[in-house]
N, C-alpha and C positions, 0 to 999 in steps of 0.2 A: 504494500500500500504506500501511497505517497505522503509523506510529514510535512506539510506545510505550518509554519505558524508567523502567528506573528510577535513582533519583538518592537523595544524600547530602540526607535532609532537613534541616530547622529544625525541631524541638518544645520545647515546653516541658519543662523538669527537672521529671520527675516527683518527685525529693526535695526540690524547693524548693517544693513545697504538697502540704499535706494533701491534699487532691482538687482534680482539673484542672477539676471544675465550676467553679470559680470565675473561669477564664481563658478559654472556651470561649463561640461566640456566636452567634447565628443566621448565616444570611447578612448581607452589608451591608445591602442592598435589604429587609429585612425589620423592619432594626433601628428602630424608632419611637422618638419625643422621647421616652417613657415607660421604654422597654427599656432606650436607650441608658444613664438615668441609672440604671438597675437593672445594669447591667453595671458602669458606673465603680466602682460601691458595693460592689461585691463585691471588686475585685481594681485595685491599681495597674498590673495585668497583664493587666488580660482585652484580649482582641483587637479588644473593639470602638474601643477608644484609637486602634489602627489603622488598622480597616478603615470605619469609620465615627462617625469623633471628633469632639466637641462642638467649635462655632467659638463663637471670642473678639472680645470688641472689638477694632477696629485689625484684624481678619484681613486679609492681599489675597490672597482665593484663588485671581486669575489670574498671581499673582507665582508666577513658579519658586521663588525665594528665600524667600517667605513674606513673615513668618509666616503661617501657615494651618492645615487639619488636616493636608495632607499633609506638608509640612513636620514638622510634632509626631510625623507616624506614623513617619517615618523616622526623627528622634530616638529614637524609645519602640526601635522594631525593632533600632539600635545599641547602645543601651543595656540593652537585657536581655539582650543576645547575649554582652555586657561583663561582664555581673554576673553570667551564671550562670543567669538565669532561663530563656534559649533558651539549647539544646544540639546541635551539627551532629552527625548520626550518622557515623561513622567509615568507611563502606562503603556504597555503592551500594544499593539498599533500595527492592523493591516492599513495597507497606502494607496487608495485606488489612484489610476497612472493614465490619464485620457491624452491623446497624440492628435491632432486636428491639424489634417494637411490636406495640399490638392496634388495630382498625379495627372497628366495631360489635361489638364482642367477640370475631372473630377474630384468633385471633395469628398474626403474618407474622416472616420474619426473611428479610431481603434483604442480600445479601453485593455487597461490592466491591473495586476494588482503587485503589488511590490511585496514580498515578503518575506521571512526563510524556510528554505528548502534542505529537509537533510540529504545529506549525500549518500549516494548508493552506487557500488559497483555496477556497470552497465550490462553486466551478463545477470543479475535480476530481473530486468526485463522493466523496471519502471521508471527510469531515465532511461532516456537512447541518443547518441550521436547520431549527426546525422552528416558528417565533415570529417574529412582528415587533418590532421595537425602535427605542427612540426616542433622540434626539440627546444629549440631554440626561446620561442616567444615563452613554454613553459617554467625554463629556468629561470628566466627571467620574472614573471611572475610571483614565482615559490621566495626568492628572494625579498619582494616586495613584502610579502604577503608574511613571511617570517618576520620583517621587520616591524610591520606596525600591526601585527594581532588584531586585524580589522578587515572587511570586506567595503573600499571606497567607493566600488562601482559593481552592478546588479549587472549578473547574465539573462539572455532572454531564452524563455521557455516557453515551448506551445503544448498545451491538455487540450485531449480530449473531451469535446461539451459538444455535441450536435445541436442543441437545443437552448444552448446561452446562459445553462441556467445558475452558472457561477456571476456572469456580467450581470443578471438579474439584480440576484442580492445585492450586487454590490452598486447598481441605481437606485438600488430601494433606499440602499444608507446613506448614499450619499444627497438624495432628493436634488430639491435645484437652490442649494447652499451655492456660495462663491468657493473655489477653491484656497487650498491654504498654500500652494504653488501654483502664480502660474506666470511662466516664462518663455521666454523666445533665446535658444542657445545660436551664439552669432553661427555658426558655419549654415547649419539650418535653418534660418531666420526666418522663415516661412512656413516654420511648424511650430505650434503654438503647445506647449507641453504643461498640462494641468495635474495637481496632486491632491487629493483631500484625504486628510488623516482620519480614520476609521477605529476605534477606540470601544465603541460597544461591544461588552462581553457579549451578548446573546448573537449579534452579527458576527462578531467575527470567529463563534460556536460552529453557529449556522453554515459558512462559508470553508470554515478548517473539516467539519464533516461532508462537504459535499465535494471537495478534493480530496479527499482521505481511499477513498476505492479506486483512484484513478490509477492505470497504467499507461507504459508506452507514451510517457511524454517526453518530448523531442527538442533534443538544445536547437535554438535557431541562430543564436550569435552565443558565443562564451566557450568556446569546445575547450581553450587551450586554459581559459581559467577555473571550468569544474574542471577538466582533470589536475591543476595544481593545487585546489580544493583539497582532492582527496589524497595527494600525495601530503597535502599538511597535515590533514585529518589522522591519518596513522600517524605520523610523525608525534604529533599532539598526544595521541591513546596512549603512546609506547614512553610518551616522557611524562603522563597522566593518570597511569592505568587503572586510577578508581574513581575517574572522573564518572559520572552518569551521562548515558546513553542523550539528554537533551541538552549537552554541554555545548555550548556555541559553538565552537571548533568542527562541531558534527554538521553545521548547518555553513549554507550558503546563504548570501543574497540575490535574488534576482525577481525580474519581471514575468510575472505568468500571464498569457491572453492563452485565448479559447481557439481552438485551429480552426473553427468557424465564425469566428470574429470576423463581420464584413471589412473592416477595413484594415484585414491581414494584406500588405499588398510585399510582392517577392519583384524586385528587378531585377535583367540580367547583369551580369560582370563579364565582360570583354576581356580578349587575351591577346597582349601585346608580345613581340619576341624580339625582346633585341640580344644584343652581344653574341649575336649567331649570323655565320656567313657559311654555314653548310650546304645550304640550299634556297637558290634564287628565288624571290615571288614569280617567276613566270614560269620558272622550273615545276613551282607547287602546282600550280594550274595546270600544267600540262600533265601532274602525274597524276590530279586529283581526279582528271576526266576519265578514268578507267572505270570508281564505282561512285561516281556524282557529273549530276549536270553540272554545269558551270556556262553562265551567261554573263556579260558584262552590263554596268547599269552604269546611271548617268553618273550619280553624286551618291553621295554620303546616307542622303535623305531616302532616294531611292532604294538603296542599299537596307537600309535597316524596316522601310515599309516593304519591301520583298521577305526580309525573313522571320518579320511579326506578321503578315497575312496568311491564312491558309490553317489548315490544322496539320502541315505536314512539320512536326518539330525538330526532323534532320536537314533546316535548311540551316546555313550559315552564310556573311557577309565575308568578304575577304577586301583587304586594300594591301599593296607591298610597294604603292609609291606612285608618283604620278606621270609615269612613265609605264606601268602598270593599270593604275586605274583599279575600279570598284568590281570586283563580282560578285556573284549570288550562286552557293554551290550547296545544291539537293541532291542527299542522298538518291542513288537510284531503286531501291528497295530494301523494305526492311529486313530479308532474309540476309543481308548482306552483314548486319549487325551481329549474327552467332556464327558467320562464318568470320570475319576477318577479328573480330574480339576472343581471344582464344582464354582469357583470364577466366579464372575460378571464381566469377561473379553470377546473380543472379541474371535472369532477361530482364527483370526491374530494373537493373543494376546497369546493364548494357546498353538497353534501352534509352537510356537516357542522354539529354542533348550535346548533356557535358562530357560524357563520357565516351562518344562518339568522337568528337571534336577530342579530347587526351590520345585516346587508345589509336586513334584511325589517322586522321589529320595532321596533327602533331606530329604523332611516334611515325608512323607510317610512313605519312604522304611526306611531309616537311623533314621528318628524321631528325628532331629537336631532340637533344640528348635527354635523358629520364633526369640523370643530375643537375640539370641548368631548370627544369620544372620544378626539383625538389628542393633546392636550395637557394631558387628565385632568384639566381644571376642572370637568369634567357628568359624570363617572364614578367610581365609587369598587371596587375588586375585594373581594370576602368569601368568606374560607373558612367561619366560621361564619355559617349563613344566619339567625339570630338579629340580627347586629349592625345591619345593614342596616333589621330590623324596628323596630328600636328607634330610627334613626333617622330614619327616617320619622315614626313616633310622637313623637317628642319636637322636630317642625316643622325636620330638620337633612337629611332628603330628598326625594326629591317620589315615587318607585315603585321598585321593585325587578324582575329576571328572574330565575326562581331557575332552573338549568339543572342535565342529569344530566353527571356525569364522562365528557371525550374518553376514546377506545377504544383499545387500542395499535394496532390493526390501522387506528385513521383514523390514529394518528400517521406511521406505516410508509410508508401508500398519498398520502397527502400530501406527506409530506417524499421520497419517489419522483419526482415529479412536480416537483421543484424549486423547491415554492411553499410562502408559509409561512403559519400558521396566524394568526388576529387575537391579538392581543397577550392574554395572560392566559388561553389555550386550554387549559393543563394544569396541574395543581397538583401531585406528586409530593412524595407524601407517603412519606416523614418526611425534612426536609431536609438534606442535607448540612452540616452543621456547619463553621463556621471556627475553625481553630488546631488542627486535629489535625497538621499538618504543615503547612511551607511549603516552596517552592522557591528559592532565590537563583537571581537573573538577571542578577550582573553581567558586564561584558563578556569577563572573562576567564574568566567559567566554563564547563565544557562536560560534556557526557553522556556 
């Protein structure tokens, strides 16, 4: 069964700033050398100090001790708690989490609930990945996360609710009160992120028993932070051993929505390839036309309305230059996908747009090393399929895939199957924010 509860957050005093935009931040993973210094600039408070802080000369970022950033975040994290700037709420507290944005000019508004989650090995079967992940971002993490005994930013989680009937309850309690957050974080500035704190025993009874049976729910953003989670989680037991089973160290933070939440929306991520001159963009064409059409299109715009039209999800976009130009390259059938995918994956698994475009495309057709994919020296991800054009143009890549958005219904039928999708398979749009609450983890706290 799933343990959701809720807990005594960390927020920031909303009287101690004009507006919480100025302390609010992408995810880590998101933050660029660019962002970062746009965040410092704004607030001696914003959260990215924390969750993804600038390093100094002299840092030793494998020292416990420091100096380092982790080291600094924990400072920063004691020190605003000191001053006033972080505020613990007084009472136990689920955090309803509403995201209000527009998507080609449709407006969405997708609800959540913030809260903790305990951690479970994934071969239980009630968390599931649904991404692959790499060593790297996790170390990195495990260090953060050893240093300040706290969880600064929420993963996101999708339950099982056909029926809504967790988003229910939790319009019931929140009625049509004002929220107790609500903000505009600059990168996103066009999505309006509201929070109202939830504090009724009987709600949030109601609410902990109606997720308590659920299984098979599916990380959608966080892969690389539950898994360092639970590498803390042991770590914690074996330095704790008579801690009880609801000791915070057992629990995560993150965001839970409903996988039928209308305004779950998934965008594609695009794959750019540079620091590879193996094989030519006119070469890939010409080899890709053995098991894909391949037609040439005007522009960009073209390009991308050819491979969101249609329900056939083996189409792909290509540019390698403009000397090259735009094409649109559909598979020729789908019996093609268990023959040339020889991997010990499901047809879920295979099937899939992404995994066509890794296994076939890439490996295959392009012969893009497996190690310049896994170690993202020959890969670059884009949400705007713009950026990629332009670096191609301005001699900084060598082609681009432009691909249409994963499906919920492939995320469901894959992460079923206990297998997980190639790294950067969904984009879930509009992101979860860091610093609307956090969790303490230290050893003596509990749920």
């Amino acid at each position: 069964m799933a343990v959701v509860k809720p807990f005594r957050g960390v927020r920031y005093n909303p009287a101690r700033f004009d507006s919480l935009q100025v302390v609010v931040a992408q995810p880590y993973d998101r933050i660029t050398e660019k962002l970062q210094e746009e965040y410092y600039t704004l607030s001696p408070h914003n959260i990215a100090r924390i969750i993804q802080g600038q390093a100094h000369d002299g840092d030793q970022p494998t020292n416990p001790g420091g100096p380092n950033v982790y080291t600094r975040g924990r400072a920063y994290f004691d020190e605003w708690q000191a001053d006033g700037a972080l505020v613990r709420e007084d009472q136990p507290a689920f955090y309803a989490y509403e995201l209000i944005f527009s998507v080609d000019g449709q407006q969405f508004s997708r609800l959540g609930l913030i809260a903790a989650v305990q951690l479970v090995e994934f071969d239980e079967g009630i968390i599931l990945p649904h991404e692959r992940t790499h060593s790297g971002p996790k170390e990195d993490r495990l260090r953060l996360l050893t240093a300040l005994e706290a969880n600064t930013e929420q993963i996101f989680i999708l339950y099982p609710d056909a029926e809504n009937k967790v988003n229910a309850l939790i319009r019931g309690a929140i009625g049509d009160r004002a929220p107790d957050i609500d903000v505009r974080e600059i990168w996103e500035d066009d999505v309006t992120q509201r929070v109202w704190i939830i504090t009724d025993p009987d709600v949030l009874a109601k609410i902990e028993a109606r997720l308590a049976p659920m299984r098979n729910l599916i990380i959608a953003d966080g892969h690389h932070r539950y898994a360092t989670s639970l590498t803390y989680a042991k770590q914690q037991r074996e330095q704790y051993p008579n801690a009880p089973d609801n000791a915070a160290f057992n629990f995560l933070q993150a965001t839970l929505v409903s996988m039928d939440d209308p305004g779950l929306v998934v965008l594609p991520t695009h794959r750019e390839i540079c620091n590879f001159t193996g094989t030519a963009p006119a070469d890939i064409l010409a080899r890709s036309a053995e098991h894909f059409t391949v037609k040439p299109v005007a522009d960009l715009t073209a390009c991308l309305n050819a491979v969101n039209a249609g329900v056939n999800s083996h189409t792909y976009g290509f540019y390698g230059g403009a000397d090259v130009g735009f094409h649109v390259l559909t598979l020729k059938s789908t019996e093609l996908v268990e023959q040339l995918i020889t991997d010990d994956h499901s047809r879920e698994w295979k099937s899939l747009a992404v995994s066509v475009l890794h296994k076939i495309l890439l490996e295959q057709v392009a012969e893009v090393p497996a190690h310049g994919i896994e170690d993202k020296t020959m890969i670059r991800y884009h949400r705007d399929p713009q950026l990629p054009v332009d670096n191609i143009n301005a001699g900084n890549g060598n082609f681009v895939f432009f691909v249409r958005p994963t499906r919920m219904d492939n995320i469901k039928a894959v992460a079923a199957q206990g297998e997980k999708m190639p790294q950067k398979s969904t984009d879930f749009y509009p992101k979860v924010i860091s610093g609307l609450t956090m969790l303490p983890l230290n050893p003596d706290e509990t749920l």
